[in-house]
N, C-alpha and C positions, 0 to 999 in steps of 0.2 A: 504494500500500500504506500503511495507517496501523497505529499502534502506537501502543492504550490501553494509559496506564501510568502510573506514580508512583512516582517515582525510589528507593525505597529496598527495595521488594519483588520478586517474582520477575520483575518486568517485566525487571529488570538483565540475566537469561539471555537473553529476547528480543531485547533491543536489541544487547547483544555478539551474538548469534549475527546480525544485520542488519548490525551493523558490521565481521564480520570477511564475512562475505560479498560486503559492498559494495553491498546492495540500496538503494538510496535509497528512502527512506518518509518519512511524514507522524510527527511524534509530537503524539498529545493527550492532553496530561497532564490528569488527573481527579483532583480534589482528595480521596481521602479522608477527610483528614480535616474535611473541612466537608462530607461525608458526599455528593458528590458520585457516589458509586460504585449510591448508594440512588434517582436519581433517575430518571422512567418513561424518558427520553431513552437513558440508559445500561442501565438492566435491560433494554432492549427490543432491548438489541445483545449483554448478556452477563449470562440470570438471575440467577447467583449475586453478582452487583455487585462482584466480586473483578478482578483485574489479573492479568497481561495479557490485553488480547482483541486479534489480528487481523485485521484487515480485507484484504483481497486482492479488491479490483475487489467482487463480488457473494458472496464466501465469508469464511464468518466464522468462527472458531478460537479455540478457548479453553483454557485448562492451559498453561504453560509447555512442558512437555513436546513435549506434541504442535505446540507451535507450533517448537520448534528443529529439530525431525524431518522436520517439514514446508517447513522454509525448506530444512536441508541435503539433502533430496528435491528441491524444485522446483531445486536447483541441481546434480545432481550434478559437473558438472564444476570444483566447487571443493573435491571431496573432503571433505569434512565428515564423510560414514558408511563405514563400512569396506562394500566389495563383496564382500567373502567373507562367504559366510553365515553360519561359525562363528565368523569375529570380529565381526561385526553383532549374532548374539545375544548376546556377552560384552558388549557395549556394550550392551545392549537393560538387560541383565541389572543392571551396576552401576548406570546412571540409575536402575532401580526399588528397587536396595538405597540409592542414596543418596536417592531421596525417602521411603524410606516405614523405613529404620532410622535416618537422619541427620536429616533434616528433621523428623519427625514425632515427635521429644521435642523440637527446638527450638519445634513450634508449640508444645509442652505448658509449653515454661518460656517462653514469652511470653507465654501467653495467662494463664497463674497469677502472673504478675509484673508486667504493669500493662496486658492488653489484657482482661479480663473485667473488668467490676463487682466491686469490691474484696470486695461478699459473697458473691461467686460464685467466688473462687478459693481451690485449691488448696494451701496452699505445703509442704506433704509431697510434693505429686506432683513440686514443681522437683527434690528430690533424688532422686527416682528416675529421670524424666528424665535428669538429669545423669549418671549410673553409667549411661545406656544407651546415650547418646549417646558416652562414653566408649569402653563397650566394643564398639561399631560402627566407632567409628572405629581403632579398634587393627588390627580388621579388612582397614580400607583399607589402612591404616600397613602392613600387614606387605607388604599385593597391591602398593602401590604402590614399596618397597623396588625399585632398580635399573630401576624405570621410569620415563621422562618423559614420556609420557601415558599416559592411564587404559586404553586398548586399541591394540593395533599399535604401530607405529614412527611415526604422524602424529597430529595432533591434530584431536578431532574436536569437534562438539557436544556430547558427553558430557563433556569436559573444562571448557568451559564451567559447563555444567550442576552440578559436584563442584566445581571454585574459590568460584563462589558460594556454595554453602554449606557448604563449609569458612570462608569467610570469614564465615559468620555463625557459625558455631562459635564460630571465633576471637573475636567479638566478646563471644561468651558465657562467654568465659575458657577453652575447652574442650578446647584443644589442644595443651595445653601440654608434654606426654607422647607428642608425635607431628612429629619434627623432620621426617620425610618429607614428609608432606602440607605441614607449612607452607612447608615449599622448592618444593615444587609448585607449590602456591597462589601463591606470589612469582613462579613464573615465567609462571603466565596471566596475572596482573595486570602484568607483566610487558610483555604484548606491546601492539603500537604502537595494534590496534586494542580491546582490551579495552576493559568498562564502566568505570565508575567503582565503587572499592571502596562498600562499605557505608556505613561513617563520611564518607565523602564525601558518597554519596546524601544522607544524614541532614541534612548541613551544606546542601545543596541546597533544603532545600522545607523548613530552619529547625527543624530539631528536634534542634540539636546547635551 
């Protein structure tokens, strides 16, 4: 099994979710920022040139997502997804509230604060982002009040999947209104086999 990746992006979900599994795999890290991710070698294993891709023998997996889903599937006897159908959908449910109301203003204040072409960005849109990203995570704040994981009584891929990006939150100053989650967040990072936080990544492949 290998894992395309570059330490400070969503590949962190894949790789925790390999390391609390215990899958042993290959890692190839893809530079890109020396735009490694753009080159035919790579677009021809994963079009979008984006992180994580992977590889399992002759099948090939791309999204974050779908790649934690599909580890904690090929393994179920390490319990990773809940087997009751109605706690399975609440976990289906938060992973999609946190990538696409949590994540998806932090793309927008990244990509307007130093990943676009300086004349192609936004910076009206970072304050809206911010106020949305804000009031999503109040959201969690309240669900996650008297819980220690994100669904059931065990910890699953979906916890993974919310630590990471709360922790990118956090790096975005954004959390600060939300003592719950960050005690949360401390305790996945927390555990013996978790990824490396963000600011670490960063310090990792020198951009911090």
């Amino acid at each position: 099994m290998k894992l395309y990746e570059f330490a400070p992006t969503r590949s962190i979900r894949a790789r925790w979710t390999l390391q609390e599994l215990d899958i042993p795999f290959e890692s190839v890290s893809i530079k890109l920022l020396e735009g490694a991710g753009q080159t035919p070698e790579y677009l021809a294993i994963n079009p979008t040139g984006k992180l994580p891709t992977l590889v399992d023998g002759d099948f090939v997996l791309t999204e974050s997502i779908a790649i934690v889903v599909y580890l904690a599937e090929k393994n179920p006897h390490k319990g990773m997804l809940p087997t009751d159908l109605k706690q399975r959908s609440q976990l289906n449910r938060w992973m999609m509230f946190v990538v696409t109301e949590l994540e998806q203003p932090l793309w927008r204040i990244a990509r307007n604060s130093f990943l676009y072409p300086e004349e192609q960005r936004q910076p009206a849109d970072i304050e809206i982002a911010q106020g949305e990203f804000r009031k999503m995570a109040a959201v969690l704040e309240k669900h996650m009040q008297g819980r220690e994981y994100l669904v059931g009584d065990r910890v699953s891929v979906g916890d993974f999947v919310t630590a990471y990006t709360l922790d990118w939150g956090n790096e975005a100053g954004l959390l600060d209104e939300c003592p719950t989650l960050l005690a949360y967040m401390k305790r996945m990072y927390d555990r013996p086999k978790a990824a490396m936080r963000i600011k670490d990544a960063m310090v990792s492949v020198g951009l911090a």
